[in-house]
C-alpha positions as CSV (number, residue, x, y, z in Angstrom):
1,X,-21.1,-17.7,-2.7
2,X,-23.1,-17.9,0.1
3,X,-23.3,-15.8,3.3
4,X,-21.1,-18.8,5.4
5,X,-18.6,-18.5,2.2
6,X,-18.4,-14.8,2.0
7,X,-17.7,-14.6,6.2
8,X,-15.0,-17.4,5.8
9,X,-13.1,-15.5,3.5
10,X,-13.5,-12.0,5.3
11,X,-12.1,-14.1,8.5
12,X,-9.1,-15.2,6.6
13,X,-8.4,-11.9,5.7
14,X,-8.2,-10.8,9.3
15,X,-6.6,-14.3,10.4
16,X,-4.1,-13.6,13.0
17,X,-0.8,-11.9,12.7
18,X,-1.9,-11.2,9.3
19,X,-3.1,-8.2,7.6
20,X,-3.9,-6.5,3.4
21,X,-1.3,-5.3,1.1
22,X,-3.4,-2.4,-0.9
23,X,-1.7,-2.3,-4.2
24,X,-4.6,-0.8,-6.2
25,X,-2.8,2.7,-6.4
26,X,-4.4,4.4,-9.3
27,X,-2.4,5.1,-12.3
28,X,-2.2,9.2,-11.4
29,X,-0.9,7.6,-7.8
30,X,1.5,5.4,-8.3
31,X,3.2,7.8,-11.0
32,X,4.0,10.6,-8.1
33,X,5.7,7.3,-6.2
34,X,7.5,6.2,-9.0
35,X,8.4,10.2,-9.6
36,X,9.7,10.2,-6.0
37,X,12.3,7.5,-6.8
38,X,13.1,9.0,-10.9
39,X,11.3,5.8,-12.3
40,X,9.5,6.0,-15.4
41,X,5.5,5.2,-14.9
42,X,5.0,3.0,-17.5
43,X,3.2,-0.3,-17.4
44,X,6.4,-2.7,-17.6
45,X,8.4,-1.0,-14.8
46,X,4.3,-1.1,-12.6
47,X,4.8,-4.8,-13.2
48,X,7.8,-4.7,-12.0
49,X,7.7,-3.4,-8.6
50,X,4.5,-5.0,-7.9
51,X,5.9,-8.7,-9.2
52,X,8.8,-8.0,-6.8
53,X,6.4,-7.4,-4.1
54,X,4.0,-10.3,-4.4
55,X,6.8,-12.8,-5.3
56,X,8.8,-12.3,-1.6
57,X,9.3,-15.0,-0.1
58,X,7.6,-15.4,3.9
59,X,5.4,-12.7,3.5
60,X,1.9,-14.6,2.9
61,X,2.9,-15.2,7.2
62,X,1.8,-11.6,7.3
63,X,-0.2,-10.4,4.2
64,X,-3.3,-12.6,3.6
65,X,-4.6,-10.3,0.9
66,X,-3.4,-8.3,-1.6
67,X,-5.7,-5.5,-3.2
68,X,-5.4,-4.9,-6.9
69,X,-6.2,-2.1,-9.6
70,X,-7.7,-2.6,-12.8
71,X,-4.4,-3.1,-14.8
72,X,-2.6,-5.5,-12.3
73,X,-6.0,-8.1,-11.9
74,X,-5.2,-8.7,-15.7
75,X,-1.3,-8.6,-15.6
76,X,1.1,-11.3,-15.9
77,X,4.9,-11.6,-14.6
78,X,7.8,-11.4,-16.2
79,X,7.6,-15.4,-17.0
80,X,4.6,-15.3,-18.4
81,X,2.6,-16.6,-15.0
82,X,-0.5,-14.5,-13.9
83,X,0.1,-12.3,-10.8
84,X,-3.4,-13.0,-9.8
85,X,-1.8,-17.0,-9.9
86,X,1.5,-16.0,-8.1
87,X,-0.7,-14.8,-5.3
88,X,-3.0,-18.2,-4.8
89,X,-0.4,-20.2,-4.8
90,X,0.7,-18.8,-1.9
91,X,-2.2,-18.4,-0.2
92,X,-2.9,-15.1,-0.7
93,X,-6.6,-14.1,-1.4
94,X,-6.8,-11.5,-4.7
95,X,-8.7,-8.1,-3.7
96,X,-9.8,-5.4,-6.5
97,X,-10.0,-1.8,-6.1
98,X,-14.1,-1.0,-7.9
99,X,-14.4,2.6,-7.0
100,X,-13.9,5.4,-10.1
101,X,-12.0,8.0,-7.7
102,X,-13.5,11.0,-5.6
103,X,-15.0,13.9,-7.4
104,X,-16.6,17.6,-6.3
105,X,-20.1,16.9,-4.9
106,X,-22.5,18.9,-6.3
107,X,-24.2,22.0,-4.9
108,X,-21.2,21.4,-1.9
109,X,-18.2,21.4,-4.2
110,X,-15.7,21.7,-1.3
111,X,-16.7,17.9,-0.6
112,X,-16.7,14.5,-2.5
113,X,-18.1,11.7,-3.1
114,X,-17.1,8.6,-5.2
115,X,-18.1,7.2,-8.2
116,X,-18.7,4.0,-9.8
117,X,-21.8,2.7,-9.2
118,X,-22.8,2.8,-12.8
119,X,-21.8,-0.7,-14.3
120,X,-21.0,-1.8,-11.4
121,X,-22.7,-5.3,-11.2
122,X,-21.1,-6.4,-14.8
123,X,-17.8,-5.5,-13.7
124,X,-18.1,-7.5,-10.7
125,X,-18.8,-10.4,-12.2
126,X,-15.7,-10.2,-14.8
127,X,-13.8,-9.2,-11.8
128,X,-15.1,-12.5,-9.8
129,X,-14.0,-14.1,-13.0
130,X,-10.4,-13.2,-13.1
131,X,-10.0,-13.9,-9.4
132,X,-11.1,-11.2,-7.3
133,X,-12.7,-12.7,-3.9
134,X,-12.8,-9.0,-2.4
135,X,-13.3,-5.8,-3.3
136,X,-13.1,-2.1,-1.9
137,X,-14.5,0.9,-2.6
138,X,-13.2,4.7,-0.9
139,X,-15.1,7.3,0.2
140,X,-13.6,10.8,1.2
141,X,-14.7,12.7,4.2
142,X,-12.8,16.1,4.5
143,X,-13.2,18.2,8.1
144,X,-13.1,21.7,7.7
145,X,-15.3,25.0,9.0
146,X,-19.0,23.7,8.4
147,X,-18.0,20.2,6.8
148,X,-18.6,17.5,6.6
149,X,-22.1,18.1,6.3
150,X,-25.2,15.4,6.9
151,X,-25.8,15.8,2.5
152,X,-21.9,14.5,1.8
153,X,-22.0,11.6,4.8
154,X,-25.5,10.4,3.6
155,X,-24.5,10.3,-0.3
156,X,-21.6,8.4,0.7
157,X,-22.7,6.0,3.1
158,X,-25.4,5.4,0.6
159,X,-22.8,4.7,-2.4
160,X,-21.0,2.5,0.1
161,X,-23.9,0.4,1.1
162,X,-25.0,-0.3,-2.9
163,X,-21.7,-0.8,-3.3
164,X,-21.6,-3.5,-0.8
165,X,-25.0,-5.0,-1.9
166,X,-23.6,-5.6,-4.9
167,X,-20.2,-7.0,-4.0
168,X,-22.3,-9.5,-2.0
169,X,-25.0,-10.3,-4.5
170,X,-21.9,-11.4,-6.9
171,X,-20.2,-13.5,-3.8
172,X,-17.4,-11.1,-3.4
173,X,-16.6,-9.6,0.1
174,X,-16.4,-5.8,0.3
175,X,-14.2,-4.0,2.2
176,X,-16.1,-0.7,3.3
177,X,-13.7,2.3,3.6
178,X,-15.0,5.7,5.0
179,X,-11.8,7.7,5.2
180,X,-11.9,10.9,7.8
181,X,-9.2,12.3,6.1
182,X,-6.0,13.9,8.4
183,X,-5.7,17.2,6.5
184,X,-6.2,20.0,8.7
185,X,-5.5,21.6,11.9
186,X,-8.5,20.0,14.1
187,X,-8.1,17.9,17.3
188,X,-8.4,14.6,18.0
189,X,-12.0,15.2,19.7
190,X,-13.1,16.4,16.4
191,X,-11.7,13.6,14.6
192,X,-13.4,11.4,16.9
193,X,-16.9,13.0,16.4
194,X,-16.9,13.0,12.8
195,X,-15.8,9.4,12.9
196,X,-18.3,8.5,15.0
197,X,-20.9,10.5,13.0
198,X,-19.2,8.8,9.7
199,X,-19.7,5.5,10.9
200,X,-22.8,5.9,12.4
201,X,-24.5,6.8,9.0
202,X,-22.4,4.5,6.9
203,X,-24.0,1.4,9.4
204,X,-27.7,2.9,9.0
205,X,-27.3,2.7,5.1
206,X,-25.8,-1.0,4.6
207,X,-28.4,-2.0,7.3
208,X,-30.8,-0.4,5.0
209,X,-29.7,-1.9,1.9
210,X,-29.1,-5.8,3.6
211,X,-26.0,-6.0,3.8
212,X,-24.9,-8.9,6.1
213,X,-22.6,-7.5,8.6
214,X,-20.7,-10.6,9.1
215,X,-19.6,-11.0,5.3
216,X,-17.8,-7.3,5.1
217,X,-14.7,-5.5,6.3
218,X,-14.5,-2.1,7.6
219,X,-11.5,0.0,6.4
220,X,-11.6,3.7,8.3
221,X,-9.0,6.0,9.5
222,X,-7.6,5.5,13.1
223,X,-8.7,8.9,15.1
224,X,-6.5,11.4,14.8
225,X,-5.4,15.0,15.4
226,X,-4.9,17.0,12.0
227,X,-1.5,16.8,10.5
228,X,-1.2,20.5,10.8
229,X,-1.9,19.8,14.9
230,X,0.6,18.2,17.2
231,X,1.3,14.3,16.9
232,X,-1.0,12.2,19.4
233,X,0.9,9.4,21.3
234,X,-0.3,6.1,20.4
235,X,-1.9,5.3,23.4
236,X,-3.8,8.5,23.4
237,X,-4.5,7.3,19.4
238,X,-5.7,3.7,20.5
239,X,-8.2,4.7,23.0
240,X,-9.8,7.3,20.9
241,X,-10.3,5.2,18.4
242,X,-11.5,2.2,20.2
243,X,-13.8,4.0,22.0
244,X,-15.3,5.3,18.9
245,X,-16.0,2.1,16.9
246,X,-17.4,0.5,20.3
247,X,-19.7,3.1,19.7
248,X,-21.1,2.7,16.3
249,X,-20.0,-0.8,14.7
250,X,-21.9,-3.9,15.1
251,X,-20.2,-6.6,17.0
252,X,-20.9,-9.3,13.9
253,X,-18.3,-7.4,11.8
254,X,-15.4,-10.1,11.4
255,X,-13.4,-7.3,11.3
256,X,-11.3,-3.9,10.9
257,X,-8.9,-3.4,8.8
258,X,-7.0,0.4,9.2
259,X,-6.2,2.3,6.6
260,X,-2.6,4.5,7.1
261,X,-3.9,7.6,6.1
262,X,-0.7,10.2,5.7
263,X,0.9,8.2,8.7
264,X,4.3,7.9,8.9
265,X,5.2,3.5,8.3
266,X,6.4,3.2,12.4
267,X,3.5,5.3,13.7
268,X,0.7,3.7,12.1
269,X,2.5,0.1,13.2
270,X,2.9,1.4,16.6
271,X,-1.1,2.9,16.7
272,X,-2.0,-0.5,15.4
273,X,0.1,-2.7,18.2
274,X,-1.2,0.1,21.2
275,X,-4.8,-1.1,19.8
276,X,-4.1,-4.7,20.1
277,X,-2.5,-4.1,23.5
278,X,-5.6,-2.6,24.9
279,X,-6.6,-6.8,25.0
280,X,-9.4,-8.3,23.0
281,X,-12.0,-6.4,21.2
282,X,-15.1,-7.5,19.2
283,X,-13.4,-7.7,16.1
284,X,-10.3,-8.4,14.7
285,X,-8.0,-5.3,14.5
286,X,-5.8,-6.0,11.5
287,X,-4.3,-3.3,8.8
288,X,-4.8,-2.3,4.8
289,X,-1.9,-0.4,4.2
290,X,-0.5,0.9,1.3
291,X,2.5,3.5,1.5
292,X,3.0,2.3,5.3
293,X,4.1,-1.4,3.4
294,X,5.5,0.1,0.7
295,X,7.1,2.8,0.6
296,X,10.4,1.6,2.4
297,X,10.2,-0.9,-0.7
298,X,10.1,1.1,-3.0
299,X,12.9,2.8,-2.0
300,X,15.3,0.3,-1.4
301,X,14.3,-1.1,-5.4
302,X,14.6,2.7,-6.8
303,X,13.5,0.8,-10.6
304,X,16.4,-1.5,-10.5
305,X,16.6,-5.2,-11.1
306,X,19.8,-5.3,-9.1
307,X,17.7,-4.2,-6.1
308,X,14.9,-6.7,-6.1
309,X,16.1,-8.5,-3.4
310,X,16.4,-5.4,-1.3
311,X,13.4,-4.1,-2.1
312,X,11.8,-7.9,-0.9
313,X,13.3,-7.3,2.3
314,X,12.4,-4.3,3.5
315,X,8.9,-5.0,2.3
316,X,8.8,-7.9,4.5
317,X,10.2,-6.3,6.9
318,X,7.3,-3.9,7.3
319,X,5.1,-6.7,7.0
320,X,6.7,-8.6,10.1
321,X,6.3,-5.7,11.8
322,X,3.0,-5.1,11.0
323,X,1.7,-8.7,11.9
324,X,3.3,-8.7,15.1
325,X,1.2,-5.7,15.6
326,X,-1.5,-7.5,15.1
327,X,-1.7,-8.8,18.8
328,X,0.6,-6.0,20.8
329,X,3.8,-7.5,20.3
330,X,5.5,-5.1,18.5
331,X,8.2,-2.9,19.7
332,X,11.0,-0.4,18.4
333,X,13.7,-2.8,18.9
334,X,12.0,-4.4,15.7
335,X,13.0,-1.5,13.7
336,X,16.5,-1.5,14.6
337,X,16.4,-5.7,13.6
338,X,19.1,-7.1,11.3
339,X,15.7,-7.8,9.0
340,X,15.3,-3.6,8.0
């Protein structure tokens, strides 16, 4: 896939009103979801939930990509047809989690940093082969006293930008995702500096390594206060962060593409629409959301087949919501719509 090739598809994943599904929960993940509902974790009841998902009808007018984990890329539906297929058909462009998870950093163990470079290029290419046009890989940066320090944002911003090399090399697009992660009691001006300091590396190293800007995503955290700290307003959420990527990301990004990060599902919608209020920026501001889509899903489906339609609507729903976001048109008489 060529550079053109790789920045059409990154555009169509932040097409207006449209945003990513990230279904690539890991399996440790998605059993404490199921767990919160009683469901068994097992791989039949995973199909399941996700095939209800990516078979509701009108949501490709919102979702125009769906990131998957290892097991789903290779799963099929109930009737035998591929979900990977079910997606296509209805436009929706197949994504692939590639990271190996977060572990201890050494010599700074109170940090992380992600795995998964190893083998990386051959899976790739299998992964290309069963569908995947995008990837993403996650890299964890935790504020505390004295972290994050310049050793844990330069070995991560470096396993980012390989990362990325590779995805490109293999004509995949990658979607880059530093998360600042909102444990903790600090402010939203440290949020913002760390962020800014985050990205600032991260850019350096996929510079360094040749990645071309315009065939990526970016997937970071929206700046924000600490859980333990007091709830910023979404205005006060919008300019923070805005401020902060006009800072530090190149202009020929196609796009950004927020993470939820421990949001509640109507606060990061309404930090997304106070963003796309603000007017035009230099890049798309679209959403990857995981628990913000699903979460009212999976509660409405609860592991039974006599709630699949229920579960369908409240995902779409979220995903209405969502892609009215996408240009400031959201508001909270959406939530009280006959659609929730």
């Amino acid at each position: 896939m060529s550079g053109a090739d790789l920045e059409k598809v990154a555009r169509a994943l932040v097409a207006p009103a449209k945003g990513i599904l990230a279904a690539d929960e890991s399996s440790g993940t998605i059993k404490k979801r199921f767990d919160s509902i009683g469901v068994e974790s097992n791989e039949t009841n995973r199909r399941d939930y996700r095939e209800m998902l990516f078979t509701t009808k009108g949501a490709a007018d919102n979702i125009s990509g769906v990131i998957l984990y290892d097991e789903t890329i290779r799963q099929k539906a109930s009737d035998g047809t591929r979900l990977v297929d079910i997606l296509k058909k209805q436009g929706v462009i197949p994504g692939i989690k590639v990271d190996l998870g977060a572990k201890a950093l050494a010599k700074s163990p109170e940090e992380k940093v992600t795995e998964g470079l190893d083998g990386l290029r051959e899976r790739l290419v299998e992964y290309r082969d069963l569908g995947a046009q995008f990837a993403k890989w996650r890299a964890v940066i935790t504020i505390g006293d004295d972290i994050p320090t310049p050793y844990c944002l330069d070995v991560n911003a470096h396993a980012l930008a390989r990362y990325a090399a590779l995805c490109q090399e293999q004509g995949i697009v990658p979607i880059v995702e530093p998360e600042v992660l909102m444990d903790g009691n600090h402010t939203i001006e440290r949020c913002y500096q760390v962020t800014c300091d985050t990205l600032h590396e991260v850019f350096d190293q996929l510079y360094e390594q040749r990645v071309e800007f315009e065939g990526m995503l970016l997937k970071p955290n929206m700046v924000l206060p600490g859980k333990e700290n007091r709830t910023a307003p979404p205005d006060e959420v919008a300019q923070a962060t805005i401020r902060c990527f006009k800072t530090v990301v190149p202009a020929a990004v196609p796009g950004i593409v927020f993470l939820s990060g421990g949001q509640g599902d109507e606060e990061a919608t309404a930090n997304l629409n106070a963003m796309n209020a603000m007017g035009p920026q230099p890049w798309q501001l679209s959403f990857s959301y995981g628990r913000a889509l699903q979460a009212p899903a999976l509660k409405a489906w609860k592991g039974d087949k006599a709630n699949f339609e229920a579960g369908q609507r409240a995902y779409l729903h979220r995903a209405r919501c969502n892609g009215a976001a996408r240009s400031g048109d959201y508001n909270d008489a959406m939530e009280s719509s006959s659609a929730a």
